[in-house]
C-alpha positions in Angstrom: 6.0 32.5 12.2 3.0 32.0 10.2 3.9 34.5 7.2 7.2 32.9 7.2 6.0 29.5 6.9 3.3 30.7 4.4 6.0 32.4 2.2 8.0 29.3 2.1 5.7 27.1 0.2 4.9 27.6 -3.7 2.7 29.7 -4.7 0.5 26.7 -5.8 0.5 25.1 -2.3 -2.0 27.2 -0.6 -4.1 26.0 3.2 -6.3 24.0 1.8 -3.7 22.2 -0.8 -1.3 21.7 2.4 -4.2 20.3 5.0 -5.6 17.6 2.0 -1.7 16.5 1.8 -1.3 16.0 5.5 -4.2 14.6 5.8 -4.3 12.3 2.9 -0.4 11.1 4.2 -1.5 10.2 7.7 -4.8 7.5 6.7 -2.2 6.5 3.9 0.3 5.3 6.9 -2.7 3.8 8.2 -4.7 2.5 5.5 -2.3 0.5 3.7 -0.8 -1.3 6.4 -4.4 -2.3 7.3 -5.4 -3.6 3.7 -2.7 -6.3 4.7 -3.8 -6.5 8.0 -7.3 -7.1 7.2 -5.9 -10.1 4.8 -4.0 -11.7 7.4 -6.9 -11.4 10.3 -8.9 -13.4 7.5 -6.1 -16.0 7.3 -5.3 -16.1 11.0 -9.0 -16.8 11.6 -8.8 -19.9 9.6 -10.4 -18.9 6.3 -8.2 -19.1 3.2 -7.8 -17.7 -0.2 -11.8 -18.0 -0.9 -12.4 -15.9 2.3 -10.1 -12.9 2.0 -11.3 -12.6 -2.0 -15.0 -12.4 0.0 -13.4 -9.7 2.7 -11.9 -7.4 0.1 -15.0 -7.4 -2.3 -17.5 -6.7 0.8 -15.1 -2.8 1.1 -15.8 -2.4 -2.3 -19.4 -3.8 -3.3 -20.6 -0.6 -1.4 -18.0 1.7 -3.6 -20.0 0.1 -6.3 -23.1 1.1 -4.8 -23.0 4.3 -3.4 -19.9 6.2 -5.5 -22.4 8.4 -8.1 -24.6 8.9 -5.1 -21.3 10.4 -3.2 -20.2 12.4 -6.5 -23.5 13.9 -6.7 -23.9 14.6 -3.4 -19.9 16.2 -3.2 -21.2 18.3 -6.0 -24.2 20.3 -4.0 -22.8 20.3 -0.2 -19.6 21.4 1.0 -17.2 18.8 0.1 -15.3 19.0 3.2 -17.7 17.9 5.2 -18.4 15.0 3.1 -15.5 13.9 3.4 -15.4 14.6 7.8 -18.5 12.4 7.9 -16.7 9.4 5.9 -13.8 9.5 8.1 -15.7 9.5 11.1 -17.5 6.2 9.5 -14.1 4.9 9.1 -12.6 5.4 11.8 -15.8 3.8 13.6 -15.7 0.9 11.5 -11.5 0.5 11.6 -12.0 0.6 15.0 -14.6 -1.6 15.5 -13.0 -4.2 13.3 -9.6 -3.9 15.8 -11.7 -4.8 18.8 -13.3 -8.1 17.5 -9.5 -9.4 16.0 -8.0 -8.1 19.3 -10.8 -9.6 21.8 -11.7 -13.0 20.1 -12.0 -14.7 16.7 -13.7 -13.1 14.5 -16.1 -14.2 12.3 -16.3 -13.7 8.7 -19.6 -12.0 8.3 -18.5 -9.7 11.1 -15.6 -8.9 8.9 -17.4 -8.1 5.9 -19.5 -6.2 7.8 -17.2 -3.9 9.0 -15.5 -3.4 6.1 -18.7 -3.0 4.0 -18.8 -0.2 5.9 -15.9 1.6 5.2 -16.0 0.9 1.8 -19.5 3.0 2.0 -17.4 5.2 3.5 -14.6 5.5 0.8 -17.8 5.9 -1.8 -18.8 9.0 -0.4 -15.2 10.4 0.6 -13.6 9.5 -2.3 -15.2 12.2 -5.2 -15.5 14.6 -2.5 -11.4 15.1 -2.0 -10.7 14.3 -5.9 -12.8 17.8 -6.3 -11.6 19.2 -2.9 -8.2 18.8 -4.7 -8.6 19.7 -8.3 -10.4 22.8 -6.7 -7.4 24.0 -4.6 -4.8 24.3 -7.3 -4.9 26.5 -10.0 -2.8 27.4 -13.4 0.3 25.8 -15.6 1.7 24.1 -12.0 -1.3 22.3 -11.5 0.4 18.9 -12.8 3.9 19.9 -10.4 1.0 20.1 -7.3 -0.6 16.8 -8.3 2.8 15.0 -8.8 4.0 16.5 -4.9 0.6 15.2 -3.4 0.8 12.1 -5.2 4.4 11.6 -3.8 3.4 12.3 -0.5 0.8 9.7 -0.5 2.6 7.1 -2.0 5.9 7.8 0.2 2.8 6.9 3.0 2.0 4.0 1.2 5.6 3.0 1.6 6.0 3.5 5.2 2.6 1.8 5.5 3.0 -0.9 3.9 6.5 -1.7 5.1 4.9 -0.7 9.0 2.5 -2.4 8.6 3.4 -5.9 7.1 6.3 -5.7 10.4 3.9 -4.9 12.9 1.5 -7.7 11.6 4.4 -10.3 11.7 5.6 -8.4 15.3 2.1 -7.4 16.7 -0.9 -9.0 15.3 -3.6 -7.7 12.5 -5.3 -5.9 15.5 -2.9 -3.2 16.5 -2.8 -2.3 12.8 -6.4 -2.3 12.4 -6.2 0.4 15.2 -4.0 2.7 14.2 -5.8 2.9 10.8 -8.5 4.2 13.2 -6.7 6.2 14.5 -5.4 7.6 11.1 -8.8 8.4 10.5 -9.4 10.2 13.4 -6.8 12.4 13.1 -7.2 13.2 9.3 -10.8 14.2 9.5 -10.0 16.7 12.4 -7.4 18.2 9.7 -10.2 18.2 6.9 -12.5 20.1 9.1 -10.7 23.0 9.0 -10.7 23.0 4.7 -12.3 26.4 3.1 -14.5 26.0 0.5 -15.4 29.8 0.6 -13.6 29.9 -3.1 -16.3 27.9 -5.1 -19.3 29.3 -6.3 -22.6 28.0 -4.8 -24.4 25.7 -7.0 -27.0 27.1 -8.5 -30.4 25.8 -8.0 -31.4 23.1 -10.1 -33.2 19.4 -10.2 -32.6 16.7 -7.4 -30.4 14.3 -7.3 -31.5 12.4 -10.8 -30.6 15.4 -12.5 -27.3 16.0 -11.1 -26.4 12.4 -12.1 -27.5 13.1 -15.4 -25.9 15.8 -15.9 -22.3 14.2 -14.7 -22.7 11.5 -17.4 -23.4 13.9 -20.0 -20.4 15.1 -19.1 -18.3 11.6 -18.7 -19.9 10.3 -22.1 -19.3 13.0 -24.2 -15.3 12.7 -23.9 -13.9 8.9 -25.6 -10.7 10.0 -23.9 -12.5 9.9 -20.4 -14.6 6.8 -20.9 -12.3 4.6 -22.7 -9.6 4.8 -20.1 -12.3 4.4 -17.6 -13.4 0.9 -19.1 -9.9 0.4 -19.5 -9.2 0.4 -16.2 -12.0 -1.5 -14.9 -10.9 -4.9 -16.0 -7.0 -3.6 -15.3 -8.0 -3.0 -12.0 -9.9 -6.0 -11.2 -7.2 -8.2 -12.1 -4.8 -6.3 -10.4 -6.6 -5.7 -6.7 -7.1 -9.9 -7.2 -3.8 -10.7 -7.6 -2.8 -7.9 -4.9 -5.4 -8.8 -2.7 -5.8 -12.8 -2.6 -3.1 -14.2 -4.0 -0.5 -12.1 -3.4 -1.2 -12.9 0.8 -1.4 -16.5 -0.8 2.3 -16.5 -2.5 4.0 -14.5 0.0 2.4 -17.2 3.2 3.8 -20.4 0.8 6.6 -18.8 -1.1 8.0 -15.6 0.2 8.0 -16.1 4.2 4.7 -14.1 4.9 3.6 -11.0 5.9 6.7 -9.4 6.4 8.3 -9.6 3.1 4.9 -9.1 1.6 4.3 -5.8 3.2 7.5 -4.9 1.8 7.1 -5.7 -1.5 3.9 -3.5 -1.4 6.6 -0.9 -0.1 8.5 -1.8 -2.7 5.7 -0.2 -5.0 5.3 2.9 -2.7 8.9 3.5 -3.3 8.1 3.4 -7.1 5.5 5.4 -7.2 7.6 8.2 -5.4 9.9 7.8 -7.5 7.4 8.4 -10.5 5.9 11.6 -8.8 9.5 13.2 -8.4 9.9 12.3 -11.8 6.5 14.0 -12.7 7.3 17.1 -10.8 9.7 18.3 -13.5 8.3 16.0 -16.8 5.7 18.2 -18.6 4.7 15.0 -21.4 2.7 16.8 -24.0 0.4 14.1 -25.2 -0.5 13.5 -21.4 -2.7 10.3 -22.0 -0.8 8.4 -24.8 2.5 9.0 -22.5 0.6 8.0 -19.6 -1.2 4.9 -20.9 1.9 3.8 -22.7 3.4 3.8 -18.8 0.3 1.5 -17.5 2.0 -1.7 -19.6 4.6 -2.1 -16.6 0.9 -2.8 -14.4 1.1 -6.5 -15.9 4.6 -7.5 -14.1 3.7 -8.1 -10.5 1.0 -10.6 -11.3 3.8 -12.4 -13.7 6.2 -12.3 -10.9 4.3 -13.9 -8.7 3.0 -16.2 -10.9 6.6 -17.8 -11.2 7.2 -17.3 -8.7 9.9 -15.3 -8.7 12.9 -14.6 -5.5 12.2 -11.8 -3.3 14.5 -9.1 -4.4 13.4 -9.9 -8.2 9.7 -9.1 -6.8 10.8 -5.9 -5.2 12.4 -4.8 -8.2 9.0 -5.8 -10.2 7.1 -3.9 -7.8 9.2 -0.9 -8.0 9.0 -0.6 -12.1 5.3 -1.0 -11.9 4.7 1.2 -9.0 6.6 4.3 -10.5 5.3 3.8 -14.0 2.1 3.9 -13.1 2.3 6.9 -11.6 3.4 8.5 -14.5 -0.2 8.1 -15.8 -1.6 8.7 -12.2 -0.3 12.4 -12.6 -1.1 12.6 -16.2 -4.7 11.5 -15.6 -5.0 14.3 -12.8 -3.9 16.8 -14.9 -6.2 15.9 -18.0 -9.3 16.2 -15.6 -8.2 19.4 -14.0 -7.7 20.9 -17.1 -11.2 19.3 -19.2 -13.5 19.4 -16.7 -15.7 22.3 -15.1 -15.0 22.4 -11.3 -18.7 22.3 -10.9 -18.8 18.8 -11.8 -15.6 17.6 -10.9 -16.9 14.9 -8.2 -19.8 13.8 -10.6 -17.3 12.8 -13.2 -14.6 11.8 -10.4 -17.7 9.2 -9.3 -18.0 8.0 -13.0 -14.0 7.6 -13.3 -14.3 5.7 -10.0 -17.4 3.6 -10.1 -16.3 2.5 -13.5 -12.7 1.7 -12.2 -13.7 0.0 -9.7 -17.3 -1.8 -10.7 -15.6 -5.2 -11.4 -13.1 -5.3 -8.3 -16.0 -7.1 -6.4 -16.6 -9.9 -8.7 -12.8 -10.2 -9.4 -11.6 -10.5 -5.9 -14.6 -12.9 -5.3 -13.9 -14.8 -7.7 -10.4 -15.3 -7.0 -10.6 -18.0 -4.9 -12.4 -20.1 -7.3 -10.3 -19.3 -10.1 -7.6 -20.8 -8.5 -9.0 -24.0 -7.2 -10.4 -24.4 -11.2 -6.7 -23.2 -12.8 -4.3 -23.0 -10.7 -3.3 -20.2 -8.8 0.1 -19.9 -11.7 -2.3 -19.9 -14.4 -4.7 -17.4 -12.7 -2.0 -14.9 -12.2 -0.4 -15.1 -15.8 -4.1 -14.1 -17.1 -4.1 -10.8 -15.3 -1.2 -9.9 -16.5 -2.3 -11.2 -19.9 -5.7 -8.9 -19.8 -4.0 -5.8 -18.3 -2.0 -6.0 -21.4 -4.9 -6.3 -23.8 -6.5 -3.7 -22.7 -3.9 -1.0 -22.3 -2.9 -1.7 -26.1 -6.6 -1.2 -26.8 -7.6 1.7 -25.0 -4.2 3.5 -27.4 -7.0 2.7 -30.5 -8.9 5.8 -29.0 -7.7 9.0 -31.0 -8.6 11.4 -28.0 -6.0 9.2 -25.7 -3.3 9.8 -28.6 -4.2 13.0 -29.2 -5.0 15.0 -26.0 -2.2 17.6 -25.4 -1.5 19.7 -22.4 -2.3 23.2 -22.2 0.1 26.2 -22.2 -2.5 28.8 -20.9 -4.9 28.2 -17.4 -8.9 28.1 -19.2 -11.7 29.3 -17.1 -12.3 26.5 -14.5 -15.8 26.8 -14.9 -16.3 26.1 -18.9 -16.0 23.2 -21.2 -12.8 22.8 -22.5 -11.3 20.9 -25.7 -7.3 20.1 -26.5 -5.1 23.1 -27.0 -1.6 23.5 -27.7 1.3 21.3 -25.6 3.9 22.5 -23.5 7.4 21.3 -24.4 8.6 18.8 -22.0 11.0 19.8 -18.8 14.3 18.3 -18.1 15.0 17.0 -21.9 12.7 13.7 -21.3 11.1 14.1 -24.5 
């Protein structure tokens, strides 16, 4: 039974690809029906807009914090374990957070709390499975195994966020606090059994100074790297505000609540699907000028809502953005699996991340105020006004035009530069 499942799969799909995927799609299911969860136990504790911009920068003032102290770290112990020990946090955390909206009214420092604590969490889980993953696929298919994992997670994000908005509406923030516990749970049993027998042992070297040194060298040596980085840490902070606050915020005065906005968060999961399918037979030869010209579509949700715009017209929004985006998603992927040495994957994953996300804090926080001082309409036509601006910039980088895919697998472990393209599949161009 086993060799027959085994010889069913692609040759790129080997144990330790399949158990990251099934892993990743069940705290998917779980994680994305409690981000709306956690905004609506804010709400349905009497805070308001302020408060849930507070929530959703205490998960990631810690990613902040601790993220090149978890790609460093990813880098010189087995990464699966790193990333066992953050979803045992998690799930602790999760499941605390369940019991206090389940038993009582919770109070917001308790909530931030808690979820300060998974975002430490995420910070050290996070560059561990971006390596764990880069690590476990291997030659010309690399960018078909990143768009199937990518599609995987975001057809989870689309049951999740469609599960969970219902079972708020149905259930209560609670029970979907739970069963993100849950999720996490049962994901880090399936990443305990990972093998990381195929990477070398790092040899031994300086402490943990010198490894972070070492991963910037590595991050500020490449425009390409950096400039999409710094790109995406003002797209991003714009976009988790207007996802995080005031997206709860339209959809409770305009849209009918938590129900239709869980689905228009589906409606995103279904276009990011949709993206990956497409990337799993579109080979774009300039990987980052294809991908970053695909990030544009980003700036419609915030303008939707900003009308605001009917329901259906949001889902449709959604759906553009969602499987645009993933164009670059897979693109990106594929650009650090093929540039970067496997040894310092998670370093440099760390730098992508803490630079993505450095500004999500203050962004989200600031939310609230934002609107009170322009209007929440005005506030969301800037996002998409700055998401814009800086996409168009970021194309000003030559490396980003310029960076072409290979046609040849390089040695994993050595720096590598651009190299010839392959042609596109399917006559996409």
């Amino acid at each position: 039974m086993l060799s027959t499942t085994s010889s069913r799969r692609p040759a790129w799909a080997g144990r330790n690809y399949t158990l990251l995927t099934a892993a990743a799609v069940v705290t998917g299911l779980g994680g994305n029906g409690a981000l709306i969860a956690a905004a609506f136990a804010v709400l349905e504790a009497g805070g308001d807009g302020g408060d849930v911009g507070l929530v959703a920068a205490a998960r990631t003032l810690p990613l902040v914090l601790f993220l090149l102290i978890g790609g460093a770290v990813a880098d010189r112990l087995p990464r699966h374990r790193v990333m066992v020990a953050a979803n045992v946090l998690n799930c602790l955390s999760q499941g605390a957070f369940a019991v206090l909206v389940l038993t009582g009214e919770p109070r917001l420092w308790q909530m931030m709390l808690l979820t300060a604590l998974g975002g430490t969490g995420q910070a050290f889980f996070g560059p561990a499975a971006e390596g764990m993953l880069m690590s476990s696929v291997q030659g010309e298919q690399a960018g078909r195994a990143f768009a199937v994992f990518r599609m995987a997670m975001s057809g989870a994000s689309l049951g999740g966020a469609a599960l969970g908005g219902a079972m708020v509406a149905v259930l209560g923030p609670g029970w979907v606090l739970a069963a993100d516990a849950a999720a996490f749970a049962v994901a880090g049993a399936l990443r305990a059994f990972l093998d990381v027998g195929h990477i070398p042992p790092r040899a031994p070297g300086g402490g943990l100074l010198a490894d972070l040194r070492e991963g910037w060298r590595e991050f500020a040596g490449r425009p390409w790297l950096w400039g999409i980085v710094v790109q995406f840490s003002l797209a991003n902070a714009v976009v988790g505000a207007a996802d995080a606050v005031y997206g709860p915020l339209v959809a409770r005065d305009h849209l009918g609540g938590a129900g239709p906005w869980g689905l228009a968060l589906g409606a995103f999961g279904a276009g990011t699907v949709a993206g990956a399918l497409l990337m799993t037979r579109w080979k774009p030869r300039r990987l980052l000028f294809v991908g970053t010209l695909c990030v544009f579509p980003l700036a419609l949700p915030s303008a939707a809502l900003a009308v605001p715009v009917p329901v259906g017209v949001l889902y449709a929004v959604m759906f553009v953005a969602g499987a645009t985006v993933e164009v670059f998603g897979v693109s990106w992927m594929t650009a650090l699996h093929q540039e970067i040495p496997e040894d310092k994957l998670s370093r440099v994953s760390a730098y992508d991340w803490f630079g993505s996300i450095a500004l999500v804090p203050l962004a989200t926080a600031a939310a609230g105020p934002a609107e009170q001082a322009f209007g929440r309409p005005a506030a969301l036509w800037g996002c998409a006004a700055l998401v814009v601006l800086v996409t168009a910039a970021v194309l000003c980088v030559p490396d980003v035009r310029n960076l072409r895919r290979r046609t040849t697998q390089v040695a994993r472990g050595a720096k590598t530069g651009s190299a010839d393209a392959e042609s596109p599949v399917g006559g996409l161009g």
